[in-house]
VOGU-3710 file (C-alpha; in Angstrom, 3 decimals, decimal comma):
1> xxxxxxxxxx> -4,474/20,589/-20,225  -4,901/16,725/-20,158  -2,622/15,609/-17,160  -2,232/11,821/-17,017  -0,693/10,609/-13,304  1,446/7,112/-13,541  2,526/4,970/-10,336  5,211/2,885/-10,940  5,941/0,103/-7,616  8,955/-1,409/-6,313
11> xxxxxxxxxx> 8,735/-4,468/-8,812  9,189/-1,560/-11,526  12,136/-0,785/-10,500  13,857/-3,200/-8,837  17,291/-3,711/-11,009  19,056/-1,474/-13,315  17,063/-3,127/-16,442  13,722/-2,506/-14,602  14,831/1,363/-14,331  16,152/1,129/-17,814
21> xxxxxxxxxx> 12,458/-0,159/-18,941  10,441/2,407/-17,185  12,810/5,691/-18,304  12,134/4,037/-22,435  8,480/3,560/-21,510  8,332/7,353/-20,770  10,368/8,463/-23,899  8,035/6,217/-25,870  4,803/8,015/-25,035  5,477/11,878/-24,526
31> xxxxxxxxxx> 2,911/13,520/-22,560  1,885/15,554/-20,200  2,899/13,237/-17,014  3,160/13,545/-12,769  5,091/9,785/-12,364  5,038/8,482/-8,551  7,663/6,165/-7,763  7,984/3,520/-4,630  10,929/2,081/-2,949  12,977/0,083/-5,370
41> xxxxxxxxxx> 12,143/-3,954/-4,954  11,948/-4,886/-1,103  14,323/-2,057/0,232  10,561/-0,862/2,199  11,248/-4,672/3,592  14,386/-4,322/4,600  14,092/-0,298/6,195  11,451/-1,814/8,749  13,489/-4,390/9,471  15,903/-1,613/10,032
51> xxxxxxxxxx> 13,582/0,531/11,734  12,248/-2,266/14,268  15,399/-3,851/15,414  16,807/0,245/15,660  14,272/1,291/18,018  13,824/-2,115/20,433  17,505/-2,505/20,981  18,751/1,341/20,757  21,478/-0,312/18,559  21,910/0,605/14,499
61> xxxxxxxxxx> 21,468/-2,506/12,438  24,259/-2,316/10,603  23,984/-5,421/8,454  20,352/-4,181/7,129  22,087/-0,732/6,385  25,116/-2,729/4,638  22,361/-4,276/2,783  20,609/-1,117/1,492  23,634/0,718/0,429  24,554/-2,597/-1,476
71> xxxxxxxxxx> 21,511/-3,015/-3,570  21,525/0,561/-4,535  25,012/0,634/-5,441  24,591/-2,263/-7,860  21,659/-0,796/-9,471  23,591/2,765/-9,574  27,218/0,691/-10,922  25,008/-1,012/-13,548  22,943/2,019/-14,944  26,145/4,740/-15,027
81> xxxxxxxxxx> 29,558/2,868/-15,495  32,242/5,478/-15,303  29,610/8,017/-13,875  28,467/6,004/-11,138  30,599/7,508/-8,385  28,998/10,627/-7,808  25,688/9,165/-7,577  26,886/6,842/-4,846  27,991/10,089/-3,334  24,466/11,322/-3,738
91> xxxxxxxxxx> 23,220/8,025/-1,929  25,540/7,871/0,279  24,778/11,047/1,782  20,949/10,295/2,144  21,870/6,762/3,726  23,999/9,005/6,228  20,755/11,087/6,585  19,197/8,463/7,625  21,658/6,958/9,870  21,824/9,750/12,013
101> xxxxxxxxxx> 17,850/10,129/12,448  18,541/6,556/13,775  21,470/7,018/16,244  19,792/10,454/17,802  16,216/9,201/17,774  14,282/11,323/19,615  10,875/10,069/19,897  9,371/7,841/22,041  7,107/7,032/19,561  7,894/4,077/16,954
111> xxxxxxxxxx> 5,390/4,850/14,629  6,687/8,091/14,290  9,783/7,214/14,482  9,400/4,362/11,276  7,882/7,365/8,971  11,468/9,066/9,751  13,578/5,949/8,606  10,970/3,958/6,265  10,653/7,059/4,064  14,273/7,411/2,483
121> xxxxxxxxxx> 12,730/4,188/0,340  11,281/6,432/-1,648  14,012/8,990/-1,523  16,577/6,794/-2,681  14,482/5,564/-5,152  13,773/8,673/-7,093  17,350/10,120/-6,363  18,295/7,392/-8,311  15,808/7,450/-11,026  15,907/11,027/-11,841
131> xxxxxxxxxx> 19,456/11,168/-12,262  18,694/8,292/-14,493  16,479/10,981/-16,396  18,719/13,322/-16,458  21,571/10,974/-18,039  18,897/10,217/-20,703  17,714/13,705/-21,290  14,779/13,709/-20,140  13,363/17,011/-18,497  11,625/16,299/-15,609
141> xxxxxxxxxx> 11,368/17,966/-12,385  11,807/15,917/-8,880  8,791/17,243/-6,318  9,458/15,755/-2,829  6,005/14,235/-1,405  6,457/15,040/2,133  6,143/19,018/0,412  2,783/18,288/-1,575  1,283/15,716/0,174  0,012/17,732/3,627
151> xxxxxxxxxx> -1,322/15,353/6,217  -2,055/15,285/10,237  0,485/13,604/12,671  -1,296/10,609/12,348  2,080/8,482/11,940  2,083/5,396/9,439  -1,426/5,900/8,228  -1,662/9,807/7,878  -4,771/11,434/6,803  -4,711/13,882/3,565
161> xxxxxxxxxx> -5,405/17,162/4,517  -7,103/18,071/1,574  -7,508/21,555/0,876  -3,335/21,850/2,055  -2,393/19,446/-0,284  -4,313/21,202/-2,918  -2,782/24,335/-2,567  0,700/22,572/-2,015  -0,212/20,797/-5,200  -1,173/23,924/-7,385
171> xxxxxxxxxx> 1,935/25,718/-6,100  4,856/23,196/-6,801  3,533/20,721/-9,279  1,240/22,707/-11,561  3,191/25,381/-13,004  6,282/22,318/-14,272  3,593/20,651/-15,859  2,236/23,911/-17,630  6,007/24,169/-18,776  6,124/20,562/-20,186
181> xxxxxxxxxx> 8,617/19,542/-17,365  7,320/16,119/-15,979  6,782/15,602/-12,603  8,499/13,065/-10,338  7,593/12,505/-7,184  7,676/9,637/-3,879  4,891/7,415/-3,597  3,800/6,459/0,517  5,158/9,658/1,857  3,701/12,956/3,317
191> xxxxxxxxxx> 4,512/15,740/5,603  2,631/16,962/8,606  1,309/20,642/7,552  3,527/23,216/8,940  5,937/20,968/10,613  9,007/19,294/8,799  7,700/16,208/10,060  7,585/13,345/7,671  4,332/10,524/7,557  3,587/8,167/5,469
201> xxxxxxxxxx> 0,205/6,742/4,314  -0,136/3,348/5,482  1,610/0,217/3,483  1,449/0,194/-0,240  0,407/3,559/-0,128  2,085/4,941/-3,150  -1,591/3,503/-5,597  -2,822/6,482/-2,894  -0,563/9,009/-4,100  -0,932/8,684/-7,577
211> xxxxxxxxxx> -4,702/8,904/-6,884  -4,315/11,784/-4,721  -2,128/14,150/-7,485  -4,999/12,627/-9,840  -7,846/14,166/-8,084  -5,710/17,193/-7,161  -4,734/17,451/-10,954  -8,107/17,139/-12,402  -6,295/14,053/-14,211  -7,101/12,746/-17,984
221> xxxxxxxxxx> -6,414/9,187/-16,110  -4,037/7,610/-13,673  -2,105/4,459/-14,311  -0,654/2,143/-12,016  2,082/0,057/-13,729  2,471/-3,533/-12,382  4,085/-7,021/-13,341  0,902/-8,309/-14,294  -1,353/-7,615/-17,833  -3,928/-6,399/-15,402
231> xxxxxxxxxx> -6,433/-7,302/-12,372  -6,996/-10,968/-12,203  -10,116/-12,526/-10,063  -7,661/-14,358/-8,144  -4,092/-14,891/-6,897  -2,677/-17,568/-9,863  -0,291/-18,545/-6,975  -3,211/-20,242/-4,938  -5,866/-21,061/-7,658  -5,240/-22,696/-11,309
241> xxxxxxxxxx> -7,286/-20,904/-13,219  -7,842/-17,740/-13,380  -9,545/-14,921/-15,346  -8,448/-11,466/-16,807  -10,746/-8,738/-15,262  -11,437/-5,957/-18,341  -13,653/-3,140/-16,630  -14,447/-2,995/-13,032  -17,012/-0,506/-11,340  -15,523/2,119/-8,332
251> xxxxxxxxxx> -17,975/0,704/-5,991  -17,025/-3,552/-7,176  -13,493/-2,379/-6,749  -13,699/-0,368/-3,100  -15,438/-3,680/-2,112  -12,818/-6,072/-3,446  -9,895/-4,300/-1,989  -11,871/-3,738/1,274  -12,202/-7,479/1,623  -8,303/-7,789/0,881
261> xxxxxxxxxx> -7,566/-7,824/-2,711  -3,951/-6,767/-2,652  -3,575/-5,199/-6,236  -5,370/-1,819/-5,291  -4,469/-0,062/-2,504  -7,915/0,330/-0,217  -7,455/4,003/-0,233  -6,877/4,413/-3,599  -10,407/4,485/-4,980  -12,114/7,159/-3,249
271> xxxxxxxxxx> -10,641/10,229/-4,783  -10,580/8,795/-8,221  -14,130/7,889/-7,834  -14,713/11,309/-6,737  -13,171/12,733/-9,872  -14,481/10,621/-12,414  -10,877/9,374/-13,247  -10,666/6,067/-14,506  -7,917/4,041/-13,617  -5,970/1,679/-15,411
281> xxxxxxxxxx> -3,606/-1,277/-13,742  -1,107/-2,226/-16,671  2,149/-4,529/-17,287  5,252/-2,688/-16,978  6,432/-5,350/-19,542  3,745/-5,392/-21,935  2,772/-1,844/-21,989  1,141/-1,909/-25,003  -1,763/-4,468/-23,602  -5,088/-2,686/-22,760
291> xxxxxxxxxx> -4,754/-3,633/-19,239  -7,659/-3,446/-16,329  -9,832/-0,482/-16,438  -11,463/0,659/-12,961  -14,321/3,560/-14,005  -17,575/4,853/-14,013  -19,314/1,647/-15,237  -22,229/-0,507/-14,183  -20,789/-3,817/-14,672  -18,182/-6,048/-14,586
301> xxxxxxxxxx> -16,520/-7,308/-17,435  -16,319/-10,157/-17,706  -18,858/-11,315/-15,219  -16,710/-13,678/-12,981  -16,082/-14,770/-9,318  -13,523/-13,304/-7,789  -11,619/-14,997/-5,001  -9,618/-13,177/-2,055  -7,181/-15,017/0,126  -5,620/-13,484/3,331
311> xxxxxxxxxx> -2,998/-15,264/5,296  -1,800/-14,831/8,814  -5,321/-14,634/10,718  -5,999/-14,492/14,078  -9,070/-15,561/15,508  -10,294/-14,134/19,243  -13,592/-15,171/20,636  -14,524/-12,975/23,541  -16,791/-14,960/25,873  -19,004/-13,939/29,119
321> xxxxxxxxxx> -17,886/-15,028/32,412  -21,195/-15,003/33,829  -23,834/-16,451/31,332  -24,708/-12,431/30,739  -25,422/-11,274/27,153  -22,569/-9,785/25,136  -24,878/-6,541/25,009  -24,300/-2,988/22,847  -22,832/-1,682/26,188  -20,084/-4,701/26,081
331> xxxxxxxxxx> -19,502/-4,211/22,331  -19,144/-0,347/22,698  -16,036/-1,245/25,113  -14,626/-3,972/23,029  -14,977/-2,091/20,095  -13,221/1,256/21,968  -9,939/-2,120/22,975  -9,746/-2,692/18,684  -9,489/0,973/18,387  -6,767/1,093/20,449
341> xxxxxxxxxx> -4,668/-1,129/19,105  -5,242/-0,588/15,743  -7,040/-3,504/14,640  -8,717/-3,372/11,720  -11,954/-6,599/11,937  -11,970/-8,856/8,417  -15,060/-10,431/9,874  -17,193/-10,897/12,969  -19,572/-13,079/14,206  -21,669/-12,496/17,921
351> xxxxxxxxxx> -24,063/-14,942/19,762  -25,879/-14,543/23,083  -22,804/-15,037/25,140  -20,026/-14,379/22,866  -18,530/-12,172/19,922  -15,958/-13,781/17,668  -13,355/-11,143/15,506  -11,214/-12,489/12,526  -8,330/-9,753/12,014  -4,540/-9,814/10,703
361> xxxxxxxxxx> -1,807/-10,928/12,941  -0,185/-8,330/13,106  1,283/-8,977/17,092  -1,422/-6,889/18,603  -2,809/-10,120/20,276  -1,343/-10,209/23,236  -1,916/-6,288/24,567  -6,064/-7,260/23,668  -5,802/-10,713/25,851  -4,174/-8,758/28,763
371> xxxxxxxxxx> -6,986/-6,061/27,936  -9,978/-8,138/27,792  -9,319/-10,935/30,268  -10,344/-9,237/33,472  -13,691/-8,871/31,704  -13,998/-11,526/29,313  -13,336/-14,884/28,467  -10,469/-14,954/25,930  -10,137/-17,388/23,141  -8,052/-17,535/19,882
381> xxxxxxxxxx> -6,818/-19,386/17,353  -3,660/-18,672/14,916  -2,129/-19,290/11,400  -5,633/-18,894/9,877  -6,651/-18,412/6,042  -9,629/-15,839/5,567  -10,857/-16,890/2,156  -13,327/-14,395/0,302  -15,519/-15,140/-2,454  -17,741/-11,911/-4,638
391> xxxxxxxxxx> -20,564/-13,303/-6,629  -19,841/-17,006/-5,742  -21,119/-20,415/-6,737  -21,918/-22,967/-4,393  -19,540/-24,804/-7,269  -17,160/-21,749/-6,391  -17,271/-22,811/-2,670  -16,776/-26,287/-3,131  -14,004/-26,041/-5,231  -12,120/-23,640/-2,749
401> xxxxxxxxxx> -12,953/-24,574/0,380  -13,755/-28,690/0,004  -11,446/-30,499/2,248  -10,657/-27,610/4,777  -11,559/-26,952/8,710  -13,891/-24,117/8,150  -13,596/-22,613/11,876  -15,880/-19,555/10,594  -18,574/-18,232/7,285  -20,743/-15,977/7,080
411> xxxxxxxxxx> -22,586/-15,236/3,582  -24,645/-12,392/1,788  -26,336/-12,139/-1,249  -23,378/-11,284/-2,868  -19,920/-12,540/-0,319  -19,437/-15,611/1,032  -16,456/-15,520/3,487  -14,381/-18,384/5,139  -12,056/-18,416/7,726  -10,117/-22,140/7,538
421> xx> -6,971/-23,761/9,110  -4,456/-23,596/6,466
//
């Protein structure tokens, strides 16, 4: 049975005309299909805003809420006409859900606390979608995530359990696709095993999903649909010119999103690579264009430079206090500080007497000052650009970087990596 597993984003299906597109790019090419489905447009956005202001203040934002049950009510108003009414109902009742998680929340814990509320994206998303379905005929069965995808309590970036998920998988997605239903499901979300307990797998996680049912599947191919013809070797919003990427090797690609190349969710790779599924990123809007392909290849086609930009970077240099080395023993307990508080290092740089860590701002930088100083010397700059080049050009450098206040490189063989003032 060749099973092919599609992702479709938020950008997919942000508007009635967007959900409209995706349900006649499904009737167009019958098949044996599990579809995974984000958050429609920036409701994920707006729910964290939700979540964040919920928890800090102990107050419900009502204004965000207003603003959810608006933008799905258009969308719902705009796809059914006369019909629309019990599909608010539908929505409305998830958005009271969701409310209620909110006004009794009982955790202490906000990360577990934003899988509870951040979730119902998704939820809305495909309650609206596969009624869409359903008003077009379409047989397809909705799968909820959190009930296939088994993970540990790991909140906002849950770990697969993967021999639970399989069996969760072969259970209650297999046998609808053996009976020619397709299979809907939530992109982001899973469930802690045995516990009603919703996670989710870190932001933009839904590319994970799809790759997850892929490998679980034994997928044909999986297909992320996107606003773009395919993966470019550079954002066209910060450089001129740039270049359609046709093929792409598994181990090219782990590296590129590894070093911040948004398109491909970092986790995404593995499992595909794994089951010798290639993966294609395609345009929603042009669906008949050949898109991207990301497979079992040895190079990449064309042969180009690709060029990574991430905003919002800190910089903290950790200095000695007493002229002593910055030693294994020192890193060990620096190192042990990051892990605490989640910090994932874009690049680092050490001396004699000091080690320098490039990360996104993500407001864990004051909790590692308070940490550090009683040790350390604590330095750190703000409002930095981390600039990545793969299989650069000095002509490459020069052209991106000419003009800037390079505060940090570092260079390989095969990466050169910047971090300027913006």
């Amino acid at each position: 049975m060749d099973i092919h597993v599609e992702k479709f984003g938020g950008a997919s299906v942000n508007s009635a005309s967007a959900v409209r597109n995706v349900v006649k790019l499904l009737k167009a090419t019958p098949k044996c299909r599990a579809v995974v489905v984000s958050a429609m447009g920036k409701t994920t956005n707006a729910l964290e805003r939700l979540a964040k202001h919920s928890f800090e203040t102990g107050k419900l934002d009502e204004d965000t809420l207003k603003e959810v049950q608006t933008y799905h009510f258009q969308v719902i108003n705009e796809l059914f006409g006369d019909r629309a009414e019990a599909i608010r109902e539908k929505v409305n009742a998830l958005l009271k859900e969701m409310k209620n998680i909110i006004i009794s929340c009982e955790t202490d814990s906000y990360d577990k606390f934003y899988d509870a509320v951040v979730s119902f994206g998704e939820i809305l998303s495909t309650a609206v979608i596969t009624e869409y379905l359903k008003a077009e005929s379409v047989e397809h069965q909705l799968v909820m995530a959190f009930d296939i995808i088994k993970t540990d309590a790991c909140h906002r970036s849950a770990n697969v359990l993967w021999e639970q998920t399989q069996k969760a998988i072969d259970e209650n997605v297999v046998p609808y696709l053996r009976n020619e239903y397709m299979v809907i499901t939530q992109g982001f979300i899973g469930g802690v095993y045995q516990q009603s307990v919703r996670t989710t797998l870190g932001r933009e996680g839904s590319d994970y999903t799809a790759a997850i049912l892929s490998y679980c599947l034994r997928a044909t191919d999986c297909t992320i649909w996107k606003d773009v013809d395919g993966l470019r070797n550079a954002d066209p919003k910060i450089v001129e010119r740039t270049s359609k990427i046709e093929q792409l090797p598994y181990a090219e690609a782990i590296e590129l999103s590894y070093y911040g190349a948004t398109i491909i969710h970092p986790k995404t790779l593995k499992p595909l690579e794994n089951g010798d599924i290639p993966l294609y990123v395609k345009s929603f809007l042009e669906p008949q264009l050949p898109g991207s392909k990301i497979c079992r290849c040895e190079t990449i086609k064309p042969y180009v430079t690709s060029f990574i930009f991430k905003d919002n970077q800190a910089l903290l240099s950790i200095l000695s206090k007493d002229l002593s080395f910055i030693a294994e023993e020192n890193l060990s307990g620096i190192f042990a500080v990051l892990a605490r508080n989640k910090v994932k290092v874009n690049l680092m740089q050490n001396s004699a007497l000091s080690f320098s860590i490039c990360f996104d701002d993500n407001g864990e930088l004051p909790q590692l000052v308070e940490e550090l100083q009683p040790y350390y010397r604590v330095l750190y700059n703000l409002n930095l650009r981390l600039v990545t080049l793969r299989h650069y050009s000095q002509d490459d450098i020069d052209e991106i970087v000419r003009q800037s206040v390079i505060i940090m490189e570092q260079r390989s063989r095969t990466t050169a990596q910047f971090l300027i003032k913006k």
